[in-house]
N, C-alpha and C positions, 0 to 999 in steps of 0.2 A: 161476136156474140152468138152463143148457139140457142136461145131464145126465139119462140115463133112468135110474130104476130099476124093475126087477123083482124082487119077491120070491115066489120061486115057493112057497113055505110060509108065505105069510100066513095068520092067522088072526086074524078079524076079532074074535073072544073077549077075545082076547091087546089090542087095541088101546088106545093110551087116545088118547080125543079130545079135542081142544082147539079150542072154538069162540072166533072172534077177531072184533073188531068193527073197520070203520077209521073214519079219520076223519069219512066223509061217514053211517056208520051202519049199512052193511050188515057182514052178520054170513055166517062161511063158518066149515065144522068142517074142522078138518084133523088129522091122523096125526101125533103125537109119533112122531118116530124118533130120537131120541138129545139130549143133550145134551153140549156140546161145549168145555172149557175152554179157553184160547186170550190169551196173553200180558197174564193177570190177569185176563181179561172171559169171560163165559160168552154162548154162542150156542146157540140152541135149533133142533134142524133137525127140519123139517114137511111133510110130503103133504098136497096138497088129498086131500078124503077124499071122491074121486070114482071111477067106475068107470075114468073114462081119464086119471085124475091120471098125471103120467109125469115131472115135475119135481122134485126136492126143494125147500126155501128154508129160508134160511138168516137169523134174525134177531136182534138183537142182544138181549141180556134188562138189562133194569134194572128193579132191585129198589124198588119204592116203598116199604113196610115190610117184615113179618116174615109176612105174609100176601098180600101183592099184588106181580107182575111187570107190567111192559110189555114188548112183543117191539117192540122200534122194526128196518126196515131199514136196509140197509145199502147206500150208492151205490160203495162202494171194490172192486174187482172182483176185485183182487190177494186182499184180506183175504176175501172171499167164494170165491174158487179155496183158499185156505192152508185155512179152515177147510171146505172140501169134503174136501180131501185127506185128511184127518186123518177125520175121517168115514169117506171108502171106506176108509181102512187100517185102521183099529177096526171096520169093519161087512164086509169082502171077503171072511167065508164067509156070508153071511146075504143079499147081494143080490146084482145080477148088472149094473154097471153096463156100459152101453153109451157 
């Protein structure tokens, strides 16, 4: 997502992190910002949980049991704009996207 967000009343307290590992093994913590329901399937949207993160992303979740998700992406760019949208309309007093 080439979308900026700024949250000018972040509070790093309030945060919860979600450290993700990929395929080749390296591991990166990123910023839970919502979850996102979306024509049966749920999408979990994420901040790298850096000082100049400025991107959100957007990944698909699937459930392995009653205890364990995967966040696989997403190459469909339409389905990644639909479920942005829906994101800024549920989040448009809390950030300030550009």
């Amino acid at each position: 997502m080439t979308d900026v967000l700024n949250n000018e009343e972040f509070n790093e307290e309030e945060a919860i992190l979600v450290e993700l590992t990929d395929e080749d093994g390296n591991t990166a913590e990123f910023e839970y910002l919502d979850t996102i329901p979306y024509e049966g399937e749920e999408y979990v949207v994420l901040i790298e949980n850096t000082e100049d993160a400025d991107g959100a992303i957007i990944l698909k979740i699937e459930s392995v049991d009653d205890e364990t998700e995967n966040y696989v992406g997403i190459d469909d760019d339409e389905l990644l704009d639909e479920v942005f949208e829906i994101f800024k309309k549920n989040h448009a007093d809390e950030y300030d996207f550009d």
